[in-house]
N, C-alpha and C positions, 0 to 999 in steps of 0.2 A: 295212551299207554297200551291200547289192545294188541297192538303189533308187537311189544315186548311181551306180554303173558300167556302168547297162544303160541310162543315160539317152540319149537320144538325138543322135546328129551334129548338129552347124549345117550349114543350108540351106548354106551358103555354099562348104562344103567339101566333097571331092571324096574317094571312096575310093580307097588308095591316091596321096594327093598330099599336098603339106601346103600348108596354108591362103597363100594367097597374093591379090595383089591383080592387077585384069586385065592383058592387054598394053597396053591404052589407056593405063592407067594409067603402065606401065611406059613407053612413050614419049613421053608428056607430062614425067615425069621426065628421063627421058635428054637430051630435046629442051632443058629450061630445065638440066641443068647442064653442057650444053657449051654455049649461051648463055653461061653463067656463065665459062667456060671463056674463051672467046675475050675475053671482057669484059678480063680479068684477064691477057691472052697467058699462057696456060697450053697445054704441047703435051703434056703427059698430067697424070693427077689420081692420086695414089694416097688409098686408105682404108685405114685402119690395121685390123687384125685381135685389137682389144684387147675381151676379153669382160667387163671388170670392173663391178662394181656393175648384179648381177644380169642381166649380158650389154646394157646401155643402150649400154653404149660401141663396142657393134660396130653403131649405127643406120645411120652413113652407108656400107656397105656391102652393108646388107640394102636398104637404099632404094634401091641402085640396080640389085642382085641378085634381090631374095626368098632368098637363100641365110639361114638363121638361123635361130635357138632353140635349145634345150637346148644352151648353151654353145660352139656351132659357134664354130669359129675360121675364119674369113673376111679375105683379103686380096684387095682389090678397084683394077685400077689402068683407069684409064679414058682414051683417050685421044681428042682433038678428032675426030678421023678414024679410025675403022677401028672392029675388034670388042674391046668389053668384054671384060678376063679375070679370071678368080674364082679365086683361091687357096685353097682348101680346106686343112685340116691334112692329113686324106685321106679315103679313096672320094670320089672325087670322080666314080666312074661313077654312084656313086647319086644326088649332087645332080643330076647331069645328066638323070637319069630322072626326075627327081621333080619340079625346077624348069626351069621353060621360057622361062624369063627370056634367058637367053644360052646359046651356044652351046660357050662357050670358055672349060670350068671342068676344073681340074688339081689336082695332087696340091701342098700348098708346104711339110707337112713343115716348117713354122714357121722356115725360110729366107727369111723374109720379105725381106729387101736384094737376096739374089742370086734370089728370084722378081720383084721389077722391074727387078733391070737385064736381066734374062731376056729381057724382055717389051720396057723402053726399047728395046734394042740389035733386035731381032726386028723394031720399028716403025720403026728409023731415027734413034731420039730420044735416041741418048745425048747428043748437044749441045743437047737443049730444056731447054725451062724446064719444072720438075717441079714441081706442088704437091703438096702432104701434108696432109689432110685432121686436127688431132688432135696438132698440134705444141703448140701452145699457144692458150688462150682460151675452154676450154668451161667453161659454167657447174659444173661439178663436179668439172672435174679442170682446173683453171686450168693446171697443170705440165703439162697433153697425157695423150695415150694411146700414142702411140708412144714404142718404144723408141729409146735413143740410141744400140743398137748398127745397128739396122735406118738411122739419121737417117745416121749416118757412114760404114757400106756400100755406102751408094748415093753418098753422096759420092767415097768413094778408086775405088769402083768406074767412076763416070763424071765424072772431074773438070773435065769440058769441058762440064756439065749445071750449070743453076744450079738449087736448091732453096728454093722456099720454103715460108710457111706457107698453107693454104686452109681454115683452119677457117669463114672465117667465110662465105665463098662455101657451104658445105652447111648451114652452119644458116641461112643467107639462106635457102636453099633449099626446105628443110624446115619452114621455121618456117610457113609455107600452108598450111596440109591443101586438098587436094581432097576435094569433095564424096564421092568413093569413101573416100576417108581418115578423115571424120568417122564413115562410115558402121562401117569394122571400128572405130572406136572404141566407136559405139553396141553392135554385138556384142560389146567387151570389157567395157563396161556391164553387160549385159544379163547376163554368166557373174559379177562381182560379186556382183550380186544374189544369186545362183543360192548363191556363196558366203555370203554374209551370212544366208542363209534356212535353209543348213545348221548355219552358227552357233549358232542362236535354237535350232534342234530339238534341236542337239544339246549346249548348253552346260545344267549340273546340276552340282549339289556331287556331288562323288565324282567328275567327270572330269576329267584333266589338260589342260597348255597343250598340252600333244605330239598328246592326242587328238583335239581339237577343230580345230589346224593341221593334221592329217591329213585328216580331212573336210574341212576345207576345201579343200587342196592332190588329191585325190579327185575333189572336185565342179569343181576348176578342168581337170585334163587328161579330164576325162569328158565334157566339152562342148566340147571342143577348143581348151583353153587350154595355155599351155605353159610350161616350166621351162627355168631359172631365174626363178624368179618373188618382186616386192617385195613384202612383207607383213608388216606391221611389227603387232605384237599381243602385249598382255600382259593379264593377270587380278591383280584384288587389291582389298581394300579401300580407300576414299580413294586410288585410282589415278590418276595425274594425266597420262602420259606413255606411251606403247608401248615396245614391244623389240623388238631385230633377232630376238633367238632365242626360241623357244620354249622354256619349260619343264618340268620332271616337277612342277611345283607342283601341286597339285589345286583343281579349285575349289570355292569355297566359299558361301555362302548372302551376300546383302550386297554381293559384288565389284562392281565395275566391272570390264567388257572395254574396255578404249581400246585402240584398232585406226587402221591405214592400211594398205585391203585395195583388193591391186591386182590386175590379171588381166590377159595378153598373150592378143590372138587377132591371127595373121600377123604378130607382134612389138608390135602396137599396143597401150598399157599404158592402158587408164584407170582408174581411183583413185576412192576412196572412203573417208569417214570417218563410223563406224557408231556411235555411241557406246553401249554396251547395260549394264544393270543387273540381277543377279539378285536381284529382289524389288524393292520399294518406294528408290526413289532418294533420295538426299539432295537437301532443297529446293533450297538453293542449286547445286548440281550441274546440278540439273533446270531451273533457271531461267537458268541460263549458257548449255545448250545450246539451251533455249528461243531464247534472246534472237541465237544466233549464226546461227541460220534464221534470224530476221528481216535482220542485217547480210545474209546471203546474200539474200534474193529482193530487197532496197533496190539489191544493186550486180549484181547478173543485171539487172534491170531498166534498170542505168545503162549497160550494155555494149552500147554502138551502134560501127560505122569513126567512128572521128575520136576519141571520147573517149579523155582520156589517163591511165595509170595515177595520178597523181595525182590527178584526180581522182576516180576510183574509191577511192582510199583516204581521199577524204574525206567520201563518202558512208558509206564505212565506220566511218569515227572517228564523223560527224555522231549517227548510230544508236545507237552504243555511249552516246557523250553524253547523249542527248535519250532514253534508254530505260533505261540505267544508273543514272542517276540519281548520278554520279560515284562508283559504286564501284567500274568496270570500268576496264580499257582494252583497248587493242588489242594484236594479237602479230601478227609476220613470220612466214610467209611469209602474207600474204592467198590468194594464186594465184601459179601457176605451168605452165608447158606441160608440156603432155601430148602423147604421140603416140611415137615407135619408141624415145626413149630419150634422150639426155641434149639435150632439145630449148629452145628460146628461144622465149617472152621468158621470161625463168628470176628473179622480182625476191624471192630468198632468203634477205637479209641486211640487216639495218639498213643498211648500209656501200653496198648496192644503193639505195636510195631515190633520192637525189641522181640519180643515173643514170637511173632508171624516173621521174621524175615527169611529164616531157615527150614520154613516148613513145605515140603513138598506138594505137587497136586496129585492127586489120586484119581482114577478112572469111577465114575460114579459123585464125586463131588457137583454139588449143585449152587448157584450164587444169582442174586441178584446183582448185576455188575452197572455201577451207575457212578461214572467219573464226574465229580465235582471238579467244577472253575472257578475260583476266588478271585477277584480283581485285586492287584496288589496294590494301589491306591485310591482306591472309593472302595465303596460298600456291596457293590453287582456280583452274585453270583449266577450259576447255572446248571444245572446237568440235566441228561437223559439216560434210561438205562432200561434195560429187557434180565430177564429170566436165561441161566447159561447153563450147560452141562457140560462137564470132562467125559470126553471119549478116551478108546483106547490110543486114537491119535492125536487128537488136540478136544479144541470144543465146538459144542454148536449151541448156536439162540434157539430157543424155543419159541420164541415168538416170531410172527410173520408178517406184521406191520411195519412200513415204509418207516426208520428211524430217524422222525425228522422234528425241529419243533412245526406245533401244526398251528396253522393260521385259518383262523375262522371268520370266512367275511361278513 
């Protein structure tokens, strides 16, 4: 493993700091969500400091901080006027050294209600209108990320403040990448790979799931990626699906590896779906993920501003159709965003179509784009899928490995 740990730092990172995106950046931010702010008469913003599902759910805090990773607990209240403050669980003298984001980061000791009305009453705001970022409406935690002891603390505590919800004001927000934002995504590309390349060397009968997610979990904070990190991977014969955990299984001659291998650099997640084989593939297998490139480069091609999820899904079906030869179908999720964490347009569920089929693309949108193959009589599915971004003219992959299933002799 000494060749994975003496690998080299990303350009982009700084010794002694942790991976962050510039000040430009950071007031461009600021700048559009107190836009946002006043849009909405909001006279301060809070972000909830919820770490769950692999730390995605503390995005809108880190977005507007850089404070995050390895499970930091982050309470962020923001208000139209004056200075940002950052609530840290604690040391909060080291976020301050470390990030240079703001200047007015504290201790909150997971008092999260009585560190904003801390902060409200400090700024003059206990009669504002308060939004809360994470009350309800994110794609993955439809019930919120905040607690209700924190939603009612700040109620009894300022009951002359009225409280509402702002989830959708930060994933408005968010849901843009700036051209710097594509770019750490491309670097979170770029350590996938890195993983996926350790995979291929290092997957052989006789090593477990545990050994192989070590190397790769290795090869991720070796090039300056970071934990908690999504990576969904399992081994087996006629394997059709991943898993959250890894195993003591061993592997074996035959298996499939079905994988969704993800990597954070500055919190930004891009994804990847690797499909690999040790030894000679099963036809059908091979011809599924065959056939899920092609649906992938027909609707890369079809992603311009203006075209609408709908139609991209019909590009999709069209392919499977006209190539399938009616043995296939199609499977949900086609794409989904990508970028600090539980981001939009998120079109996850059958139940979602209805909703997605009129929604435009936008310049700056970002997705994991991973066409599923369903066999319509047996049980076989398949896909492969990379990290995409919307241009002002259509899109492009941010990844730069050969999109193929990979076969391991």
């Amino acid at each position: 493993m000494s060749d994975i740990l003496s690998a080299p730092r990303s350009a982009a990172s700084r010794p002694g700091e942790v991976p962050r995106p510039s000040l430009a950046e950071r007031d461009r931010r600021h700048a559009l969500i107190r836009a946002g702010m006043a849009r909405d008469g909001l006279d301060l913003l809070v972000l909830s400091p919820n770490t769950a599902r692999w730390g995605q759910m503390m995005a809108d805090s880190r977005y507007v901080t850089a404070i995050g990773g390895f499970a930091t607990e982050v309470l962020t209240v923001v208000p139209l006027k004056g200075d940002i403050t950052a609530y840290v669980y604690n040391r909060a003298d080291w976020w301050k050294r470390e990030v240079d984001w703001i200047s007015d980061v504290r201790d909150g000791r997971n008092k999260w209600a009585e560190n904003v009305v801390e902060r409200a009453r400090e700024l003059g705001l206990d009669k504002g209108r308060i939004g809360i970022s994470g009350i309800s409406g994110l794609a993955r935690a439809p019930s919120g990320t905040v607690t209700f002891a924190t939603i009612t603390g700040i109620q009894e505590a300022l009951p002359q403040a009225e409280v509402v919800n702002a989830t959708a004001l930060m994933q408005d927000v968010r849901m843009l990448k700036s051209d710097e934002e594509i770019g750490l995504l491309e670097q979170s590309a770029a350590i996938v790979e890195k993983m996926i390349d350790v995979c291929v060397r290092t997957a052989k009968p006789g090593v477990s799931e545990k050994e192989l997610y070590a190397q790769m979990t290795a090869t991720l904070l070796a090039n300056d990626g970071e934990l908690p990190n999504f990576l969904l991977f399992a081994t087996g014969p006629g394997l059709r699906r991943s898993s959250f955990v890894p195993t003591n299984r061993i592997v074996e001659a035959g298996d499939r590896i079905i994988n969704e291998i993800e990597a954070k650099y500055a919190g930004y997640g891009a994804q990847a779906v690797a499909p690999m084989t040790l030894g000679r593939p099963d036809p059908l297998f091979a011809e599924m993920v065959g056939l899920s490139r092609l649906c992938f480069d027909a609707v890369l091609a079809a992603m311009k501003p203006g075209v609408t999820f709908g139609q991209l899904l019909k590009v999709y079906a069209d392919v499977v159709a006209k190539e399938g030869q009616g043995r296939f179908g199609t499977g949900i999720p086609l794409m989904h965003a990508r970028g600090l964490g539980d981001d939009g347009p998120a079109l996850l569920r059958k139940s979602d179509l209805e909703t997605f089929q009129s929604i435009p693309l936008q310049k700056g949108m970002t997705f994991i784009m991973k066409p599923r193959l369903v066999e319509i009589d047996g049980k076989e599915r398949a896909s492969l899928g990379d990290t995409v971004a919307v241009t002002a003219t259509g899109a492009k992959r941010l990844g730069k490995r050969p999109l193929e299933l990979i076969v391991i002799d």
